[in-house]
C-alpha positions as CSV (number, residue, x, y, z in Angstrom):
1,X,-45.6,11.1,168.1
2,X,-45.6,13.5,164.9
3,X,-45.9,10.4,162.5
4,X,-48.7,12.6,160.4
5,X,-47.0,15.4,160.3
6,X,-47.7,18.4,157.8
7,X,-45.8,17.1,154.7
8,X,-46.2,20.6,152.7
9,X,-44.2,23.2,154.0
10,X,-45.0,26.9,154.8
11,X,-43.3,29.8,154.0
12,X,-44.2,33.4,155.8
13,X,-43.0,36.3,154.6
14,X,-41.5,39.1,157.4
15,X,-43.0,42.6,157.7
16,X,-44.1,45.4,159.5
17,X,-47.5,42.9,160.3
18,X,-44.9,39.9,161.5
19,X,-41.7,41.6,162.7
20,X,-41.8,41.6,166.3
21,X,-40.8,38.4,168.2
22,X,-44.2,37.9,170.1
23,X,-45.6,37.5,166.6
24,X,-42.6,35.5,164.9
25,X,-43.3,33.2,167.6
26,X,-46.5,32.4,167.1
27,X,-45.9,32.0,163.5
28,X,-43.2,29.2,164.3
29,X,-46.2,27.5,166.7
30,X,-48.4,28.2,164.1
31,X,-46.6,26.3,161.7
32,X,-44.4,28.3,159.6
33,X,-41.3,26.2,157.9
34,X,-39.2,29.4,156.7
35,X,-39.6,32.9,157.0
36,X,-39.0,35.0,153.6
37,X,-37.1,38.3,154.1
38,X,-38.3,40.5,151.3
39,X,-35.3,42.9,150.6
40,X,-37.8,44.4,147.8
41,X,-38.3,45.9,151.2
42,X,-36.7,47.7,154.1
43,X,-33.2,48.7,154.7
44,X,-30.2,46.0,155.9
45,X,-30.5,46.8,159.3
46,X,-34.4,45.7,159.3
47,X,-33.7,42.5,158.1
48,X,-30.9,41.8,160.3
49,X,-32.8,42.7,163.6
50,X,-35.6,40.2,161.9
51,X,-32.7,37.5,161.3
52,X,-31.5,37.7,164.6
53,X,-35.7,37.6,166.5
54,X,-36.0,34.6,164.2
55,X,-32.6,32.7,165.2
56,X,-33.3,32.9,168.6
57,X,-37.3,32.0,168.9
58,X,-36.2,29.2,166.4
59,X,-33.5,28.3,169.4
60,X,-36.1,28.9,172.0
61,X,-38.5,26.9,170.5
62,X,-36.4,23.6,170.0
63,X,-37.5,23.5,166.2
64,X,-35.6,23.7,162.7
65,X,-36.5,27.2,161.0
66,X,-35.5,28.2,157.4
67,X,-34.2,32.0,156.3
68,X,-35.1,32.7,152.7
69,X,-33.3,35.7,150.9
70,X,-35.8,37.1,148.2
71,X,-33.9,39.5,146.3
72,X,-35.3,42.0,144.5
73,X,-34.0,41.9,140.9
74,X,-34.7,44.6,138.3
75,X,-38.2,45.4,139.3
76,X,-39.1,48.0,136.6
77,X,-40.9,51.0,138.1
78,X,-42.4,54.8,136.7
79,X,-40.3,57.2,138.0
80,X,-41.9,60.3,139.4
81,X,-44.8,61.8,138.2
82,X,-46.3,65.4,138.8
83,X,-49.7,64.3,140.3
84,X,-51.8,61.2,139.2
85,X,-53.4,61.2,135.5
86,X,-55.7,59.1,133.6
87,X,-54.8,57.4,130.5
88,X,-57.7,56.8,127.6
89,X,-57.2,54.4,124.9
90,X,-55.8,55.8,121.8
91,X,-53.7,58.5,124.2
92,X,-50.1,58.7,124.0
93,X,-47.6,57.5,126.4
94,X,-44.0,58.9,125.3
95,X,-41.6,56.9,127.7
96,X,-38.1,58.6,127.9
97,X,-34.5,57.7,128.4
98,X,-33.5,60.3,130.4
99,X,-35.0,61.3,133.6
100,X,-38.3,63.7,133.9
101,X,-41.0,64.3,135.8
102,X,-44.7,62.4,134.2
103,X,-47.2,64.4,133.7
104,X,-49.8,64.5,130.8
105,X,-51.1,67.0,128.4
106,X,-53.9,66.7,126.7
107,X,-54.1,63.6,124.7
108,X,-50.2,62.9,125.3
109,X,-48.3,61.9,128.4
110,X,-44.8,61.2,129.3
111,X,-42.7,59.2,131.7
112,X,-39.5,57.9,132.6
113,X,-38.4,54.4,134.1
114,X,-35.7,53.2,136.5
115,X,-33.2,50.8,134.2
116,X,-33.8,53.2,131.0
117,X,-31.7,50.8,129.4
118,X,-33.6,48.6,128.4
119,X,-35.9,50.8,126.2
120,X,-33.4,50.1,123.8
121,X,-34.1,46.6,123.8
122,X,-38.1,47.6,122.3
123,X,-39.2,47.5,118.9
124,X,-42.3,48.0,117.0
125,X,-45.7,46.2,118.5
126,X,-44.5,45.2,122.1
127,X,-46.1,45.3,124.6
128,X,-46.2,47.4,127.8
129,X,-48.2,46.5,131.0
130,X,-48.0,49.2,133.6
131,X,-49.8,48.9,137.6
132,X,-49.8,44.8,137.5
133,X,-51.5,45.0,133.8
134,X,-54.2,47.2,134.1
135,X,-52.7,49.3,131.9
136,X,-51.7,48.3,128.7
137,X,-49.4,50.0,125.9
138,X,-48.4,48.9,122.0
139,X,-45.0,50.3,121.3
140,X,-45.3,52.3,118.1
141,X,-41.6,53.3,117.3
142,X,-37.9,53.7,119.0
143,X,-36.9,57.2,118.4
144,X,-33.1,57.7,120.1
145,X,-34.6,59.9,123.0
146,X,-37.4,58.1,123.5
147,X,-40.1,55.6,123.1
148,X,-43.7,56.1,121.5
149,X,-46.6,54.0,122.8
150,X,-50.2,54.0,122.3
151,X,-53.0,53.4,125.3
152,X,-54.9,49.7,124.5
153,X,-56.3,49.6,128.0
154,X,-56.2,52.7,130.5
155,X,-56.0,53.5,134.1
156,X,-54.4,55.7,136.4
157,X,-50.8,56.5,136.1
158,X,-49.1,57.5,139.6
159,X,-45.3,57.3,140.7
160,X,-43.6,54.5,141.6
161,X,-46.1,52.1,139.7
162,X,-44.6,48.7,138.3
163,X,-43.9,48.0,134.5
164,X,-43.8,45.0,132.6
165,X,-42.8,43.9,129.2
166,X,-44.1,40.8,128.1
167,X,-42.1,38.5,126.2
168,X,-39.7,41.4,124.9
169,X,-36.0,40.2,124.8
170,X,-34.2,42.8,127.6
171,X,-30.7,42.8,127.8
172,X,-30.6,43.5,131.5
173,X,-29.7,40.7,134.1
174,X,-31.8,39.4,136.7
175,X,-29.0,40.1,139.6
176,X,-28.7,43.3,139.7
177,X,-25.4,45.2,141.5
178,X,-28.2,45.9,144.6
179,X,-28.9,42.3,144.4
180,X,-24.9,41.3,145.1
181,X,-24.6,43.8,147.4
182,X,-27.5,42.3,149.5
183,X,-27.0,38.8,149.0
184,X,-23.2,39.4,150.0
185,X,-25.1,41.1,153.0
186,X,-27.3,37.8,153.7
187,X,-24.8,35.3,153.2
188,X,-22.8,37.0,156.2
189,X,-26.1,37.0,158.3
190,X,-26.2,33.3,157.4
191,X,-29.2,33.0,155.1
192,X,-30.5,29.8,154.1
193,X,-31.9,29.8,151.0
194,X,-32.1,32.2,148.3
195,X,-34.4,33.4,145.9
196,X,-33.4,35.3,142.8
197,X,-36.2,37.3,140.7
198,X,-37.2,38.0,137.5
199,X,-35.0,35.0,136.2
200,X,-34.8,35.1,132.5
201,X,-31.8,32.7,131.7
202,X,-29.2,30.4,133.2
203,X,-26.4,32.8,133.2
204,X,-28.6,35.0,135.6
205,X,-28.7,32.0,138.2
206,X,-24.7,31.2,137.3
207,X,-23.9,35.1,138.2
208,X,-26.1,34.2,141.8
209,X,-24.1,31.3,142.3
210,X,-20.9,32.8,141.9
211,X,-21.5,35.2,144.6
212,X,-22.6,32.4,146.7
213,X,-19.6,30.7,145.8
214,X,-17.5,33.6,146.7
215,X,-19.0,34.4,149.7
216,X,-21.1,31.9,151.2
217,X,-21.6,28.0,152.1
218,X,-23.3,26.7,149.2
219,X,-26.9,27.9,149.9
220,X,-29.4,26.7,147.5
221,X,-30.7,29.3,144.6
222,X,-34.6,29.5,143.8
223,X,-35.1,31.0,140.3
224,X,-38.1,33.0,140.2
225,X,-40.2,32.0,137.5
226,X,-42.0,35.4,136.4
227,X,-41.6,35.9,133.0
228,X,-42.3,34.6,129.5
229,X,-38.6,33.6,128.9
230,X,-38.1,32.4,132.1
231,X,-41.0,30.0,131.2
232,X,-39.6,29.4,127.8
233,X,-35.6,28.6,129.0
234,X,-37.7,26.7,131.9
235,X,-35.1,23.0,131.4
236,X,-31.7,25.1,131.3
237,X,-32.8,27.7,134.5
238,X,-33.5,24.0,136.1
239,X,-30.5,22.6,135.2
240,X,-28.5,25.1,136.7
241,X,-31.0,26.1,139.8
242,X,-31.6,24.1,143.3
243,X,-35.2,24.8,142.7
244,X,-38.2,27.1,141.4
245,X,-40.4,29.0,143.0
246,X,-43.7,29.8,140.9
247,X,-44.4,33.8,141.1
248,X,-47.8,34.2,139.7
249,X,-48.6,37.8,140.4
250,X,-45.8,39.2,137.9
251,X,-46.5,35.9,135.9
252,X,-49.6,36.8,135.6
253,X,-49.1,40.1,134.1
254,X,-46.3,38.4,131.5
255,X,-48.9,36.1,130.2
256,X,-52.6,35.6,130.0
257,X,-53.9,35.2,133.3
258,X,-56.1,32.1,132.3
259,X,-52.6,30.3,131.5
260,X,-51.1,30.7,134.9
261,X,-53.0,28.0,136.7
262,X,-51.9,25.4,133.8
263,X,-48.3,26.7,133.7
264,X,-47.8,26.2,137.2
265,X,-49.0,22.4,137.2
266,X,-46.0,22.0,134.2
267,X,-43.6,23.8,136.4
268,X,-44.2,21.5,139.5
269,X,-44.0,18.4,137.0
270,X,-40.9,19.5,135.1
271,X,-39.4,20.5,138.6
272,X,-40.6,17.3,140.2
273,X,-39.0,15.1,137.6
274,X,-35.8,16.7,138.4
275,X,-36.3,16.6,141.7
276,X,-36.0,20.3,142.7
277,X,-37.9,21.8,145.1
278,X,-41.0,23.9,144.2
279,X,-42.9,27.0,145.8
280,X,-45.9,28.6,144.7
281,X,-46.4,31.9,145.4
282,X,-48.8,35.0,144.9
283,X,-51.9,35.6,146.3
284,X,-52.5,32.2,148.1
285,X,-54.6,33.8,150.9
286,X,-55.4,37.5,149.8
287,X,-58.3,37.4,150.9
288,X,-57.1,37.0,154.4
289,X,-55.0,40.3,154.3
290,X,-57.9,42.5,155.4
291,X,-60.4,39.4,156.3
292,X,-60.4,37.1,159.2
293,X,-61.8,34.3,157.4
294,X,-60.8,32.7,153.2
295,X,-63.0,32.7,150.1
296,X,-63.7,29.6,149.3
297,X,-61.2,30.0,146.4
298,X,-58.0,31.2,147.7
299,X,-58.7,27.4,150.0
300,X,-59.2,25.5,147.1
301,X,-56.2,27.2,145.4
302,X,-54.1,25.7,148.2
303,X,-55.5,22.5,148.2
304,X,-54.4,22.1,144.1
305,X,-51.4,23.3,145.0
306,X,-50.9,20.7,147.2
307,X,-52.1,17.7,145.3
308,X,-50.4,19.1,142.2
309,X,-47.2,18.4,144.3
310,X,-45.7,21.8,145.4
311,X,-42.9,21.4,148.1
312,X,-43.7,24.7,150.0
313,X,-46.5,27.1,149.6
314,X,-45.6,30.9,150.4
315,X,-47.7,33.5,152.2
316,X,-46.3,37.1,151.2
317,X,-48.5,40.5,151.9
318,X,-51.3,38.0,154.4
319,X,-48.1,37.8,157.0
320,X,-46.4,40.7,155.8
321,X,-48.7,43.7,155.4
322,X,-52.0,41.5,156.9
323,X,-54.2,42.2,159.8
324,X,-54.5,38.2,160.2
325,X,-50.9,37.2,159.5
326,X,-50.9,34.3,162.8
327,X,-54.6,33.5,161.5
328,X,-53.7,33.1,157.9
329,X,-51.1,30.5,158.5
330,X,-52.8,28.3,160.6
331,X,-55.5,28.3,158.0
332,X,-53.3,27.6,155.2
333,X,-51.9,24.7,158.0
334,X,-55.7,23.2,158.3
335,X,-56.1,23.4,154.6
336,X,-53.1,21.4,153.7
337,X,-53.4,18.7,156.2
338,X,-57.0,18.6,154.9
339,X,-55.4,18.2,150.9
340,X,-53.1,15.7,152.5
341,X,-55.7,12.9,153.2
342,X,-56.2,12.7,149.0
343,X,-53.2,13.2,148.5
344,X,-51.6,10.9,145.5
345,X,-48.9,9.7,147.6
346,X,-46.1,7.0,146.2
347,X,-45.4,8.7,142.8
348,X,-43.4,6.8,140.7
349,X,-40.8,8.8,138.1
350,X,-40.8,6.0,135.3
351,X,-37.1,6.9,133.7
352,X,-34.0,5.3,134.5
353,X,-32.9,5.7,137.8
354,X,-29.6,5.9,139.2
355,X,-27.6,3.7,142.4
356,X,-28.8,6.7,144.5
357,X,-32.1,7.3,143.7
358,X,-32.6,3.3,143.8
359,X,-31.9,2.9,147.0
360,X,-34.5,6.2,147.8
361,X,-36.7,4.5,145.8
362,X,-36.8,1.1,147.4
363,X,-36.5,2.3,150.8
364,X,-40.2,4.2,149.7
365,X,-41.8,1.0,148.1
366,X,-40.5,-0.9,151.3
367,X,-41.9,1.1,154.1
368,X,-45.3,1.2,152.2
369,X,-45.5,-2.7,152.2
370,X,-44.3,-3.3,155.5
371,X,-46.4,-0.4,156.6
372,X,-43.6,1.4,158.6
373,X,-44.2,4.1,160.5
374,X,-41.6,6.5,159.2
375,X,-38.3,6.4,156.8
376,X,-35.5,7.7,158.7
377,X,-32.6,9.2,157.0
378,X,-29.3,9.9,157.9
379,X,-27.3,12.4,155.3
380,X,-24.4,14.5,155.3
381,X,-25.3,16.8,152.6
382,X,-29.3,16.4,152.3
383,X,-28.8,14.9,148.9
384,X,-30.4,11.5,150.1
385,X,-33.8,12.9,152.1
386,X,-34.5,15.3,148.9
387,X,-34.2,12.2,146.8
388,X,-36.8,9.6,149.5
389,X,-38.9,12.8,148.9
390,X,-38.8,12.8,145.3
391,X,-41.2,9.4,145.6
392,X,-43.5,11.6,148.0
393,X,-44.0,8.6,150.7
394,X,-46.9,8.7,153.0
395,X,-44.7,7.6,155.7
396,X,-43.1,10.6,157.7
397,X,-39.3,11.1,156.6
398,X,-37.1,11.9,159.4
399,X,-33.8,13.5,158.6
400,X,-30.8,13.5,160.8
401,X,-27.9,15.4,159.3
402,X,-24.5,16.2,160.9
403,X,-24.4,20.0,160.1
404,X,-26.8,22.5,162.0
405,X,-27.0,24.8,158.8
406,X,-28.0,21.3,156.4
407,X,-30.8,20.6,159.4
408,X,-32.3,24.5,158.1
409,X,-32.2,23.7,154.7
410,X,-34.4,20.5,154.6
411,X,-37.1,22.9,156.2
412,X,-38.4,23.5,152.8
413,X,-38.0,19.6,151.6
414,X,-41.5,17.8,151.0
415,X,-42.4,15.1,153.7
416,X,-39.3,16.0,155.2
417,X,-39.1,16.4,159.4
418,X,-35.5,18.0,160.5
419,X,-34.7,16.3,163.1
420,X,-31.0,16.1,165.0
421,X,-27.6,16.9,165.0
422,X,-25.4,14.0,164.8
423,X,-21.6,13.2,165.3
424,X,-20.0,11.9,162.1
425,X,-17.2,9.9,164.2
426,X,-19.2,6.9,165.6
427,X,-19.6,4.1,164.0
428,X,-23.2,2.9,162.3
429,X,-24.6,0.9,165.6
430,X,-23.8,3.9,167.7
431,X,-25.5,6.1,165.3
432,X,-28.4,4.3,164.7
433,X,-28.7,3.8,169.3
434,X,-27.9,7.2,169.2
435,X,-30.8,8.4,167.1
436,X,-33.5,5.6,168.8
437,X,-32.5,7.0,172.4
438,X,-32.5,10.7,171.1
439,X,-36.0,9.6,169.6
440,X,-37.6,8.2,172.6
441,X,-36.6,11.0,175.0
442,X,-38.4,13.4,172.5
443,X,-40.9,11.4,172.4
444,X,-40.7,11.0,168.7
445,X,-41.0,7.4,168.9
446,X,-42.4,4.8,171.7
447,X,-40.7,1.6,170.9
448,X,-43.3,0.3,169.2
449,X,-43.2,1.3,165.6
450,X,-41.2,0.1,162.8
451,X,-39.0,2.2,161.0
452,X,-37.3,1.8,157.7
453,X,-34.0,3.6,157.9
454,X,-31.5,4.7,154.8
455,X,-27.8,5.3,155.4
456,X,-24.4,5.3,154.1
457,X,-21.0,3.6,154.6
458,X,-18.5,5.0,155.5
459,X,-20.1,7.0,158.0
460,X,-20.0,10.7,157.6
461,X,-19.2,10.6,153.6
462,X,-21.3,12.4,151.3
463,X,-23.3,10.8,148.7
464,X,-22.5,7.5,150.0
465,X,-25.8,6.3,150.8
466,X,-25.8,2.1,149.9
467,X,-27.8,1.0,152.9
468,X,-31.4,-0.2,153.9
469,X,-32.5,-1.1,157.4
470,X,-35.4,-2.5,158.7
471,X,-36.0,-2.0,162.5
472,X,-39.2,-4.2,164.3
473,X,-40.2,-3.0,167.7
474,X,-38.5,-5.8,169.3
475,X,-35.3,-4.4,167.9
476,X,-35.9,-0.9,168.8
477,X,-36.6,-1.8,172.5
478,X,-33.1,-3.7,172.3
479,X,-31.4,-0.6,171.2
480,X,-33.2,1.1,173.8
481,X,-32.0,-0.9,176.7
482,X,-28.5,0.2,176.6
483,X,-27.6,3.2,178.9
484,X,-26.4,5.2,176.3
485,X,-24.7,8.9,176.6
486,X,-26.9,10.6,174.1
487,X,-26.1,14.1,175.1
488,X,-22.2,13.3,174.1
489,X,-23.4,11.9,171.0
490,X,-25.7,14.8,169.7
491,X,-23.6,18.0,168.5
492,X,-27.2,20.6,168.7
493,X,-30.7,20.5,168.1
């Protein structure tokens, strides 16, 4: 029985340490809810050949994996430079809107940027961070060729090195024409889930959407959160978003680096109250990229992020780039379950509650006072195991949907175990025999527990959940006594 399952989920990124099917395998068996497919990264043909060694071990392996889409957005880079240089506070950096090759004379150096664009957008006394911060720069004017910083904090400046602007109000979008031509490229792959970066607004997440609407099957968008006014326009980006995923390393550069571990405990709570899904990101095991073994840090930065409430945790260079990638999951694995056993399980959201999230509700307050063994859901859409995981239960939630593609999607869910395929043509006895003999085959259950189960009638309708069931062992081995076709009834799993 899997009744204390893992309830936080992982997600491993894909790359040149993790690309090869021996190794995606043992990720899966390592625990690894959704792979990540960085197209920050690598050409269309790499991530398909990854896409398809994932499908198949996935298939192989009998369990529900996730795709996640992480598209690159308008990552702001230093175009190229001559050879390396050194900046020295009180130096000039003259950053300019047309194309040249950096270099630096004397006490003054120049540079150009991919998206020149947005220089426009600068005035007088913003900031600059260049090479994840290290470097800093203080804009001192806008000329119409070019713009004039000064050096606060130096460094070495080299090509292809990332720049920031901290709270300055750019007039570029978040999805970027590469980022609809490679989502239009996921979504025919079949994606999952997608993740959209550098999210400043709603409108950027609307202009995802409308892609996804165009050419896809309503897979859920994660809105980076990255950037001071992503943080400030935080309620309308969730508003219009299927959930957030925390990105702390550009974060981190946006705003003071002492702030991010307090933002990102008001992100999971504003998130959780809404119920969308959260993931944190950045840096979760870095110390595992070239070690075999954590600090003690980077394990007690998982463990918050568990009890803080976090849906998924991701893994990014430590799978991707990482000597240890199989290694670093099944750390991150140990650590959760260990979190897990303080966890503050049964949270209650105190606001007015709808029909819907009632009946999620009770079915969560009902299983802990009988002491059921799991809650097991049946769901057309999805809608109705996200909202039994909104209450984070202890009790395992088993979710039995009637589309394959639904099945992938509650792999990043809290709590949430993806279980079968269903029919949507029988009636609710037959369903509910169906799942029990299904169940016991898999050994999932013994006869011998008691299950709380959540439904809707009629059968197959979405958002039509209005039903709670209790079912004692006695009734289970009842159910089980009938020679029932389950192969007929179950479409895939």
């Amino acid at each position: 029985m899997i009744f204390t399952m893992r309830k936080t989920k992982i997600i491993g990124t894909a790359g040149p340490s993790s690309d090869d099917p021996e190794t995606i395998e043992k990720l899966i068996k390592g625990g690894v809810n959704v792979f990540r497919l960085n197209f920050s990264h690598g050409d269309h043909d790499y991530h398909g050949r990854i896409f398809k060694i994932i499908r198949n071990k996935s298939k192989l392996l009998n369990v529900a994996v996730g795709i996640l889409q992480d598209l690159s957005g308008p990552k702001i880079r230093i175009q190229d430079v001559k050879k390396p240089f050194i900046l020295h506070p009180g130096d000039t950096v003259e950053i300019w809107k047309i194309k040249t090759l950096g270099e630096k004379i004397d006490k003054v150096a120049r540079i150009s940027i991919d998206h020149p664009q947005i220089l426009d957008d600068l005035k007088p006394n913003d900031i600059v961070c260049v090479a994840d911060g290290t470097i800093r720069l203080i804009v001192c004017s806008n000329l119409p060729e070019k713009v004039v910083t000064q050096v606060l904090q130096g460094g070495t400046i080299s090509s292809r090195k990332g720049v920031n602007f901290p709270g300055a109000n750019l007039s570029i979008s978040a999805f970027t024409e590469k980022d609809k031509i490679d989502l239009i490229y996921g979504l025919k792959l079949g994606v999952d889930f997608v993740a959209l970066s550098f999210v400043n607004t709603e409108e950027d997440v609307i202009a995802c959407k409308k892609v996804i609407n165009d050419h896809g099957s309503g897979q859920p968008v994660f809105a980076k959160i990255e950037t001071v006014n992503g943080l400030k326009n935080i309620e309308k980006i969730l508003d219009v978003s299927d959930g957030i995923m925390i990105a702390r390393g550009d974060l981190g550069v946006e705003i003071p680096i002492e702030k991010v571990p307090v933002e990102q405990k008001k992100l999971i709570e504003k998130a959780r109250i809404r119920n969308k899904p959260v993931i944190v990101a950045t840096q979760m095991l870095n110390s595992m990229i070239h070690s075999s073994s954590p600090t003690r840090a980077d394990v007690s930065d998982i463990a918050n992020a568990v009890i803080d409430g976090a849906d998924a945790l991701m893994l990014s260079d430590e799978t991707a780039i990482g000597n240890y990638p199989v290694e670093s999951v099944q750390v991150m694995s140990k650590t959760i379950e260990e979190a897990e056993k303080v966890y503050p399980y049964f949270r209650e959201i105190l606001e007015e509650e709808s029909p819907d999230y009632a009946i999620a509700k009770s079915s969560c307050v009902l299983a802990r006072e009988i002491k059921a063994n799991a809650i097991v859901v049946f769901t057309k859409s999805g809608s109705t195991a996200l909202r039994v995981s909104r209450f984070r239960p202890k009790n395992l939630i088993i979710g039995n949907v009637h589309d394959e593609e639904i099945r992938r999607r509650l792999t990043v869910i809290w709590g949430v175990y993806p279980y079968a395929v269903f029919s949507s043509v029988y009636d609710l006895e037959s369903l509910v025999r169906t799942f029990l003999m299904k169940a016991s085959k898999d050994r999932l259950i013994l006869g011998t527990e008691t299950l709380v189960l959540t439904m809707g009638y009629p059968i197959g309708s979405s958002g039509s959940t209005n039903l709670i069931r209790v079912l004692k062992p006695d009734q289970i081995k009842d159910f089980l006594k009938f020679d029932t076709n389950v192969d007929t009834l179950v479409e895939g799993i």
